[in-house]
VEXKE-259681 format. One line per field, with one value per residue (C-alpha): z, x negated, y; residue number from 1. Coordinates in Angstrom, 3 decimals, always signed. Layout:
# residues N
zz = Z; ...
xx = X; ...
yy = Y; ...
n = NUM; ...
END
This chain:
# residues 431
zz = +110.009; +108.611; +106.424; +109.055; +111.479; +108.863; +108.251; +111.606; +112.257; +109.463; +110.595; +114.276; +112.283; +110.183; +112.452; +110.462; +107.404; +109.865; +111.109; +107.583; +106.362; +109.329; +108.199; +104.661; +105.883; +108.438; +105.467; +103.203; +106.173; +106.788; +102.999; +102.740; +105.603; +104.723; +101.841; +104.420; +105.588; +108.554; +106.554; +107.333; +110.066; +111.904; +112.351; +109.488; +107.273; +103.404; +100.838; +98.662; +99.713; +100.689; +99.440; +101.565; +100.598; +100.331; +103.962; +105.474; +102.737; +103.827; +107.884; +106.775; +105.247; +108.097; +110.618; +108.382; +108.045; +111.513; +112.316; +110.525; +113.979; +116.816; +117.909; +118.111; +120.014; +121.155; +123.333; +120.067; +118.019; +119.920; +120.424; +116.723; +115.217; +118.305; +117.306; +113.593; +114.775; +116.952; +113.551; +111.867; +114.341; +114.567; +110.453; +108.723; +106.795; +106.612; +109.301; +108.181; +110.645; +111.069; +115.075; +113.951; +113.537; +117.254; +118.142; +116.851; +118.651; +121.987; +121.487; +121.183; +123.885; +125.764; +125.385; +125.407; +128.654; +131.879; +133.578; +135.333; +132.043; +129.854; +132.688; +132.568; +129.264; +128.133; +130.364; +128.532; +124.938; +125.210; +127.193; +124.965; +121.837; +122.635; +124.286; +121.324; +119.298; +120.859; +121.161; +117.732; +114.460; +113.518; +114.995; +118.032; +121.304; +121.086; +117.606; +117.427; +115.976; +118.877; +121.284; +119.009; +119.852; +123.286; +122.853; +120.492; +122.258; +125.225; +123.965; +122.038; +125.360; +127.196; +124.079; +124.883; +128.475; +127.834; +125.264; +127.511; +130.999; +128.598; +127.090; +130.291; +132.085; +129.351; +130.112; +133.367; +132.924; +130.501; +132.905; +135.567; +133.607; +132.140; +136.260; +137.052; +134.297; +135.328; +139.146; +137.996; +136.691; +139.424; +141.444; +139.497; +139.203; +143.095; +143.273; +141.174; +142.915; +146.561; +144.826; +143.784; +146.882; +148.891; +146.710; +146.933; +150.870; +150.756; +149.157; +151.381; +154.326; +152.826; +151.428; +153.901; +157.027; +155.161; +153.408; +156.448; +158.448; +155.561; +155.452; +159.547; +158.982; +156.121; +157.772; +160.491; +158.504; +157.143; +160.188; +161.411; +158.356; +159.033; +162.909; +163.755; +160.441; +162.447; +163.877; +160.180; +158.667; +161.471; +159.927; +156.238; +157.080; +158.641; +155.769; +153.668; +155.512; +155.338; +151.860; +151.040; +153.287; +151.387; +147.813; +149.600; +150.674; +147.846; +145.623; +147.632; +147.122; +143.116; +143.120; +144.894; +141.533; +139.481; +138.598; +140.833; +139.021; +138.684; +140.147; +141.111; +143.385; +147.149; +149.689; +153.045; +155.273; +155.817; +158.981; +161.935; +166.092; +165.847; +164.490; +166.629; +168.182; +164.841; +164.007; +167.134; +166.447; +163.247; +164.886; +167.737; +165.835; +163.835; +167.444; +168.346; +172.549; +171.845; +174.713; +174.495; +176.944; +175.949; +177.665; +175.337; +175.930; +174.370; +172.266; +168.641; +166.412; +162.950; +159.886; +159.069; +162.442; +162.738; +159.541; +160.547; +164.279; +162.331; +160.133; +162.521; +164.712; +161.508; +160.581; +164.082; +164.786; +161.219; +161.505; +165.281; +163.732; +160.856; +162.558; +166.802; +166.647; +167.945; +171.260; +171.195; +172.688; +171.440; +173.859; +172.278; +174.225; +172.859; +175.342; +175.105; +176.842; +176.177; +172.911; +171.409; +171.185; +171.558; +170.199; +171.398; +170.308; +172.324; +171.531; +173.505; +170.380; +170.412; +170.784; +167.615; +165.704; +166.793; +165.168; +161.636; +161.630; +161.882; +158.892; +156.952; +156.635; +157.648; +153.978; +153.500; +156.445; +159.219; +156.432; +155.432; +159.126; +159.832; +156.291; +157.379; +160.996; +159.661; +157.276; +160.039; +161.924; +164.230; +164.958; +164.737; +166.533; +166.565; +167.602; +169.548; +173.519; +176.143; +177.017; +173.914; +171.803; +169.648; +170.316; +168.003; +169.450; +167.589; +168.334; +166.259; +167.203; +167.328; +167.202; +165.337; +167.558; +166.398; +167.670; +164.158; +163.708; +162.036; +159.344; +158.079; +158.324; +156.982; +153.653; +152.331; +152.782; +151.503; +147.705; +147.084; +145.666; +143.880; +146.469; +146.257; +147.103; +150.283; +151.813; +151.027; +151.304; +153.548; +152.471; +151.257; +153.094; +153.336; +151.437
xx = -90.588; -87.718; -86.727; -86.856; -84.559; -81.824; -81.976; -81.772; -78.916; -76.774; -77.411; -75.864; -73.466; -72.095; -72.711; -70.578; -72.906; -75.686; -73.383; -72.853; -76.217; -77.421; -74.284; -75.772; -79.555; -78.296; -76.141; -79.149; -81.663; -79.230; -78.845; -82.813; -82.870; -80.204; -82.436; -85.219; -85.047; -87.452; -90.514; -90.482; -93.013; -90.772; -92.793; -92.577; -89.676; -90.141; -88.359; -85.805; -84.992; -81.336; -78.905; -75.957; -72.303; -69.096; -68.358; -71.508; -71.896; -68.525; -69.160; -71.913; -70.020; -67.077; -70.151; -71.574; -68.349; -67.380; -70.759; -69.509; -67.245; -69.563; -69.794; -66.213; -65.565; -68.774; -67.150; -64.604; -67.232; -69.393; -66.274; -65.502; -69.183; -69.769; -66.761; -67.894; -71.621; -70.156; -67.758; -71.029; -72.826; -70.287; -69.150; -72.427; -74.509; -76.810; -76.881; -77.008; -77.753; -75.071; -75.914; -78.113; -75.225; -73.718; -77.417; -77.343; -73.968; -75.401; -77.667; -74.582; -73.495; -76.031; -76.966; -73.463; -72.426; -74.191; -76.596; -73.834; -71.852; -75.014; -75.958; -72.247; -71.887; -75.747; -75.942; -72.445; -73.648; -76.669; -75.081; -72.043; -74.223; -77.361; -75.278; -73.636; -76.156; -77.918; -75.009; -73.034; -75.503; -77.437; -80.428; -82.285; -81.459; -84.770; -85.138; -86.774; -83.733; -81.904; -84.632; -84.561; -80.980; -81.828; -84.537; -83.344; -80.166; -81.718; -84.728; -81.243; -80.091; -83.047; -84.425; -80.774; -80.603; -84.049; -82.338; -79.566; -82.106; -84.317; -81.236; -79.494; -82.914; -83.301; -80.081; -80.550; -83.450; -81.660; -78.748; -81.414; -82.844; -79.784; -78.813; -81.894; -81.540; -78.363; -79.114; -82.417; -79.820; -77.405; -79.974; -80.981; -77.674; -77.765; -80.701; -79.348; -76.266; -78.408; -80.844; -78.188; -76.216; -79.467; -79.576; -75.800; -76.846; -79.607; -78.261; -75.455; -77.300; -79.521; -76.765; -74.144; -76.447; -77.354; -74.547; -72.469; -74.716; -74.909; -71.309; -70.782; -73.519; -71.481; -68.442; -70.076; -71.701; -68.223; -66.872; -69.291; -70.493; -68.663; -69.010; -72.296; -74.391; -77.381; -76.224; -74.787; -78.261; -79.537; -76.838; -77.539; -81.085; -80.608; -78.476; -81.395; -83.681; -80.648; -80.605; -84.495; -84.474; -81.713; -83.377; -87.366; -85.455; -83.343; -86.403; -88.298; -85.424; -85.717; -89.389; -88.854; -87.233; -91.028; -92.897; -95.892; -97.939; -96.585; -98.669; -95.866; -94.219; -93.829; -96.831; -94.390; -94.276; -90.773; -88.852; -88.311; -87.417; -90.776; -88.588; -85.456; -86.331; -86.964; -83.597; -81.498; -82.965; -80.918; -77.739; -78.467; -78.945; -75.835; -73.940; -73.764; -74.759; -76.590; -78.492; -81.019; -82.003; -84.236; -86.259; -88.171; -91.672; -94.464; -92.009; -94.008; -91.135; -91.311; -91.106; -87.684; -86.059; -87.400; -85.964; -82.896; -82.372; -83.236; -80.676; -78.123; -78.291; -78.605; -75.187; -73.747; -74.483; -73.437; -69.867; -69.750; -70.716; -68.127; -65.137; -65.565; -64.696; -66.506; -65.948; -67.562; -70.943; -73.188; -75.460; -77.990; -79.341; -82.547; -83.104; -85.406; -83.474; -85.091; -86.176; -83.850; -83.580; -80.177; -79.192; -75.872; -74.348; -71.408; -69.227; -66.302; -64.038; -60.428; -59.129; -56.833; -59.750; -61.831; -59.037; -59.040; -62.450; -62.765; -60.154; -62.068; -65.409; -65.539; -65.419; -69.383; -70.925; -70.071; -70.225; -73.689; -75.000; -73.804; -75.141; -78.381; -78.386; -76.900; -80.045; -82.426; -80.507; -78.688; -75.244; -73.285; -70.536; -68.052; -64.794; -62.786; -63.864; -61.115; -60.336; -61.557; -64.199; -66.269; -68.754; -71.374; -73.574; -75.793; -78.324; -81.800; -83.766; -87.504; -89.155; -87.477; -87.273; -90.864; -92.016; -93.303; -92.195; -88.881; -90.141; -92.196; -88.595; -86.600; -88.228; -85.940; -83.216; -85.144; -85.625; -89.482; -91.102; -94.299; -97.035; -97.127; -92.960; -93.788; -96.319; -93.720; -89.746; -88.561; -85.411; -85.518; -86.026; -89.298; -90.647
yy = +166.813; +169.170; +165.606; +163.567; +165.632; +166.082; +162.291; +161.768; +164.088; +162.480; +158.851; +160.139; +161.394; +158.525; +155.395; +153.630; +153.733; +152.862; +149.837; +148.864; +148.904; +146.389; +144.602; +143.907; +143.586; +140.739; +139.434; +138.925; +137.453; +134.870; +133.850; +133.988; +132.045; +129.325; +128.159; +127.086; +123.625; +121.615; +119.840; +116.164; +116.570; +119.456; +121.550; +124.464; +125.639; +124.269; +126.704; +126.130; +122.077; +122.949; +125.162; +126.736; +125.361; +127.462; +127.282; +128.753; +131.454; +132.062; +132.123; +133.918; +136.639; +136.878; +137.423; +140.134; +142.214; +141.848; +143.625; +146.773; +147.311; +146.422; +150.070; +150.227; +147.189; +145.012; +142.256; +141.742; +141.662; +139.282; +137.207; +136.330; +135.893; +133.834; +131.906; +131.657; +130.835; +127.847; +126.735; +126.472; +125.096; +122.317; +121.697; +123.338; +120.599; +121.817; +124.624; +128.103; +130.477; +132.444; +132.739; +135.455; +137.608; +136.742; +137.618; +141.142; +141.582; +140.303; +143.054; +145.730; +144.369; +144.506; +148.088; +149.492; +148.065; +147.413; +144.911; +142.955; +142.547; +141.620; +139.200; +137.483; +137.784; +136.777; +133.816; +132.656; +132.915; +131.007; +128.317; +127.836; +128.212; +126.296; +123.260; +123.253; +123.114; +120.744; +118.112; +118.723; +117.845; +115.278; +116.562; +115.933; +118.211; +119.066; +120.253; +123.862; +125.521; +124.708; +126.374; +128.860; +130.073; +129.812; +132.319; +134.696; +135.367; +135.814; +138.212; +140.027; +140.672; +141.949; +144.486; +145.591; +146.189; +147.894; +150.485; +151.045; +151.242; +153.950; +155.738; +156.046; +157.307; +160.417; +161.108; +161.603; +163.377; +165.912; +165.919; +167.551; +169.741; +171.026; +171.253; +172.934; +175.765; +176.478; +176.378; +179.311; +180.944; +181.430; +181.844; +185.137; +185.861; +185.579; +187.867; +190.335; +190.850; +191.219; +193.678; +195.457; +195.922; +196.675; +199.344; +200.695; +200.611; +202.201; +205.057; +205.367; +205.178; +208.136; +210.259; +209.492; +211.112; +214.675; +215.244; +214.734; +217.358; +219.463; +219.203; +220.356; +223.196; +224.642; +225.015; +226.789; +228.872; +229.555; +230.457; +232.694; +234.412; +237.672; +238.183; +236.379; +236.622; +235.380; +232.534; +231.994; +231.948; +229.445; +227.134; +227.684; +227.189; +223.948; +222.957; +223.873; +221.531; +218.502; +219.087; +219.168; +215.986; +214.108; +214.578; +213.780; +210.312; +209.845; +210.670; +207.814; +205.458; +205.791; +205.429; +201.830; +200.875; +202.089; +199.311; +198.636; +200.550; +203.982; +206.604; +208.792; +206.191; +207.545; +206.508; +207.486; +204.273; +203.470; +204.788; +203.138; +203.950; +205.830; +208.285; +208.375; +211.462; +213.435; +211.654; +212.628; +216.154; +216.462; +216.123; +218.138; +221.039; +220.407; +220.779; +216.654; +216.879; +212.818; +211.294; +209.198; +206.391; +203.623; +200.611; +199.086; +200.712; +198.573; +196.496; +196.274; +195.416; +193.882; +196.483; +194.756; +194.865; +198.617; +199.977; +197.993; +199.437; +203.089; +202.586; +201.421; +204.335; +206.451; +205.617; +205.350; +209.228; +210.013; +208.491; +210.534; +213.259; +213.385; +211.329; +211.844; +215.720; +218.725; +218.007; +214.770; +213.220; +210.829; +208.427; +206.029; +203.157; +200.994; +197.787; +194.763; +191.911; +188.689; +187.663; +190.199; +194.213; +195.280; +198.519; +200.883; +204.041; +205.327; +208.061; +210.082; +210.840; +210.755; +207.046; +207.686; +209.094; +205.703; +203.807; +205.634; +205.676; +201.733; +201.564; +204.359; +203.692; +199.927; +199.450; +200.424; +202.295; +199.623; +196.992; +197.813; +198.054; +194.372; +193.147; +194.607; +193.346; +189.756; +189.541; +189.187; +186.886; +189.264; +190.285; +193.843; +194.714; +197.833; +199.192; +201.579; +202.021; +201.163; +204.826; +206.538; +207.210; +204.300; +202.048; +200.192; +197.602; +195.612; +192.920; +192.231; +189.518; +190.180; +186.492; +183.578; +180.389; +179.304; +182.357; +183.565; +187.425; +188.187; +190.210; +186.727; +184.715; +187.357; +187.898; +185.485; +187.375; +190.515; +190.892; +191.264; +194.656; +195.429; +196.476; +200.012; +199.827; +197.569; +200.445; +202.940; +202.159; +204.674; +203.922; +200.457; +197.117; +195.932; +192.840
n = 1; 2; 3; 4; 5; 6; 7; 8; 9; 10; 11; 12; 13; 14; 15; 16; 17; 18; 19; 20; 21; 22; 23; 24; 25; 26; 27; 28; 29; 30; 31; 32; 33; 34; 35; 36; 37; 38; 39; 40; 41; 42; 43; 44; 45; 46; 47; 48; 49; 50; 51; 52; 53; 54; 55; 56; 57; 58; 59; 60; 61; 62; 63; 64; 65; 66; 67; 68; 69; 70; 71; 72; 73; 74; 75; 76; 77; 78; 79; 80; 81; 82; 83; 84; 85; 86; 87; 88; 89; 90; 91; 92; 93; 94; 95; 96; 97; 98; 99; 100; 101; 102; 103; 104; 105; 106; 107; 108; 109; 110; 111; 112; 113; 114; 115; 116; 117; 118; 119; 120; 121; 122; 123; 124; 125; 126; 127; 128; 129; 130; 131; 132; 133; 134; 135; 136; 137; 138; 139; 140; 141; 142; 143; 144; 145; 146; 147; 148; 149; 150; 151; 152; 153; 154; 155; 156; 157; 158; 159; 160; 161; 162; 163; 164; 165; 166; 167; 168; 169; 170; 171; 172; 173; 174; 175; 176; 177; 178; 179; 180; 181; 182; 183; 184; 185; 186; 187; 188; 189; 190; 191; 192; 193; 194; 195; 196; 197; 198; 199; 200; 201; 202; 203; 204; 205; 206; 207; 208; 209; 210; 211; 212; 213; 214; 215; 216; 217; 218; 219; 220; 221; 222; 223; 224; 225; 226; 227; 228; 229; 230; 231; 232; 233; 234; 235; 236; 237; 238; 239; 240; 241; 242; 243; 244; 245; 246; 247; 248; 249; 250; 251; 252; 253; 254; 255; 256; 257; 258; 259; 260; 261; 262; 263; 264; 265; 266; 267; 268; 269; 270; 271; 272; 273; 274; 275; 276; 277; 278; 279; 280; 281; 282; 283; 284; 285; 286; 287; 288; 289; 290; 291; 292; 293; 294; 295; 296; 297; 298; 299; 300; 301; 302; 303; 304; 305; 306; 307; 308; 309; 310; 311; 312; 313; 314; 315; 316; 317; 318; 319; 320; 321; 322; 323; 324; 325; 326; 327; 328; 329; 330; 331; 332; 333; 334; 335; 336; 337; 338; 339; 340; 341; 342; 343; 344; 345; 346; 347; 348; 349; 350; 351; 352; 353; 354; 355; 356; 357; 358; 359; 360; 361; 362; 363; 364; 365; 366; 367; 368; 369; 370; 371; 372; 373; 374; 375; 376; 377; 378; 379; 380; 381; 382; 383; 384; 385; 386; 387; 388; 389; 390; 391; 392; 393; 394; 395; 396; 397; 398; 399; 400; 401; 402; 403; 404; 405; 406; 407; 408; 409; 410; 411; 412; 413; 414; 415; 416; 417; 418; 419; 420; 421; 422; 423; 424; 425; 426; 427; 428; 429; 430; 431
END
């Protein structure tokens, strides 16, 4: 096989010796062929009755050479050995059959150009050279040569609309496959990049929350270490229990990238407004007054819209809580209104501090909570309050329009985990 592919690779290489070497093996049929006359009964070739003269070993040769070039130029080339094949036809006694070459080039022609042009340019040769054949001579119209032409040149030009048809069909076929490869890989390439910035949001979300309480606590403990040393150690201690949280999380969020099955990989389903209360109770005792108010009592929400409204009210209290100022309040409002659960934190911050906060962190805190809420179809709005403070409202649909659950239509827009990461992902979003 190794033999046969180099040869094959050199012929597509040189087509010119290719070319050439047809040129020849045409060149010596038609010299075979010229010593073949009809029997007296016409109907068989004898051998060796007639000999070619110097004209038709001549036509013959012109025909020959010009095939060298019909890859370069196959109308040209048809042209002038249809030319020399109708000189023959016309002067030759007796006929040598020079038309083979012009039949060999009706072939080029054929399968170099397309249908239309082989059907103009087909129907053309075998008119001009069968009429001719079958008026100029001193043969019959109905001699067999002359239906010969007739059916050789058109047989030349349907084998090469059939190579052209199959040549152009591979093509196409490579053309798609080539498309499809490259279309898997941009589509991993896709994947990659949404896998990877589900991670960079998870993380924030996790980090961003305790660090920022662990942050207030410390400065109070700070400021009251030398005149209330009790209330000091209430802080550190709740710093302690922000931090242990952070890492138990973070931990979690690692063990989502394990592979399915690693033992060690975190068994904790993943938050949701189950939670808010446990979650509001964090930033009470860091000093944020936040009021809950909710009124969507025996709303079962998908695991992706859950983990999504946790998340968004995660952040929401977290930015309050480093950006509103120690004077501020928090009130959290959960609603079912329609088809849809609707989700609000409002602060009282300063109205200046509303405005660099936007700027700040709009670059991954808000960003992330409207790539999450966008994922499942929602929307995710926020912005300073007219009179002060901040407002973040976001809306998560909980049916699609068929009525099917969100967390079934959203797992497109969810890169899937092994099984053991979709019981756990507190942090990440479920498959």
């Amino acid at each position: 096989m190794s033999t046969i592919k180099r040869t094959a690779t050199w012929l597509r290489a040189h087509p010119l010796a290719v070319d050439g070497a047809l040129a020849a093996a045409v060149l010596a049929c038609m010299i075979v062929a010229s010593f073949a006359a009809p029997d007296e009964h016409g109907d068989g070739k004898t051998w060796g009755t007639q000999t070619p003269d110097a004209l038709g070993l001549t036509l013959m040769t012109l025909a020959a050479v010009t095939l060298v070039f019909r890859r370069r130029g196959p109308l040209p080339v048809l042209a002038v050995t249809g030319v020399l094949s109708l000189l023959e036809l016309v002067s030759g006694d007796p006929r040598t059959p020079v038309v083979m070459s012009a039949v060999v080039a009706l072939y080029t022609v054929a399968s170099a150009t397309d249908r239309p042009t082989t059907w103009r340019v087909g129907l053309l040769t075998m008119t001009v050279l069968t009429g001719v054949a079958m008026l100029a001579g001193s043969m019959p119209w109905y001699e067999q040569e002359n239906l010969g032409i007739f059916a050789w040149t058109g047989m030349a030009a349907a084998a090469g609309d059939a190579v052209r048809s199959r040549r152009a069909f591979v093509h196409a076929i490579r053309e798609r496959a080539e498309r499809a490869e490259r279309t898997r890989e941009e589509e991993a390439r896709r994947r990659v990049a949404e896998e990877r910035l589900r991670i960079a949001r998870d993380l924030h979300d996790v980090v961003a929350h305790h660090i920022a309480l662990v942050n207030v606590q410390a400065g109070v403990a700070a400021h009251v270490m030398d005149k209330r040393p009790d209330q000091a150690k209430e802080a550190l201690a709740h710093v302690r229990e922000a931090s242990r949280s952070a890492l138990n999380e973070l931990r979690a969020t690692v063990g989502l990238l394990r592979q399915s099955g690693d033992p060690e990989a975190p068994t904790e389903p993943a938050p949701g407004l189950d939670r808010l209360d446990e979650l509001v109770g964090t930033f009470r005792s860091a000093g944020l007054p936040v009021e809950v108010a909710r009124a969507d009592h025996g709303t079962t929400l998908p695991a992706a819209v859950d983990l999504a409204a946790y998340r968004v009210i995660q952040e929401a209290l977290t930015n309050v809580q480093k950006h509103a100022g120690r004077e501020a309040k928090a009130e959290v409002s959960v609603v079912r209104v329609g088809p849809n659960v609707e989700i609000t934190v409002l602060d009282n911050g300063p109205g200046d501090d509303a405005e660099a906060r936007q700027d700040e962190n709009g670059g991954h805190g808000l960003l992330g909570m409207r790539e999450r809420v966008g994922a499942l179809g929602g929307s995710c709005t926020a912005g300073p309050r007219y009179g002060g403070g901040f407002r973040v409202h976001a809306i998560l649909p909980v049916k699609s329009r068929t009525g099917d659950t969100v967390g079934g239509t959203a797992s497109a827009n969810v890169p899937s985990k092994p099984a053991a990461a979709r019981r756990t992902a507190p942090t990440g979003d479920p498959a």
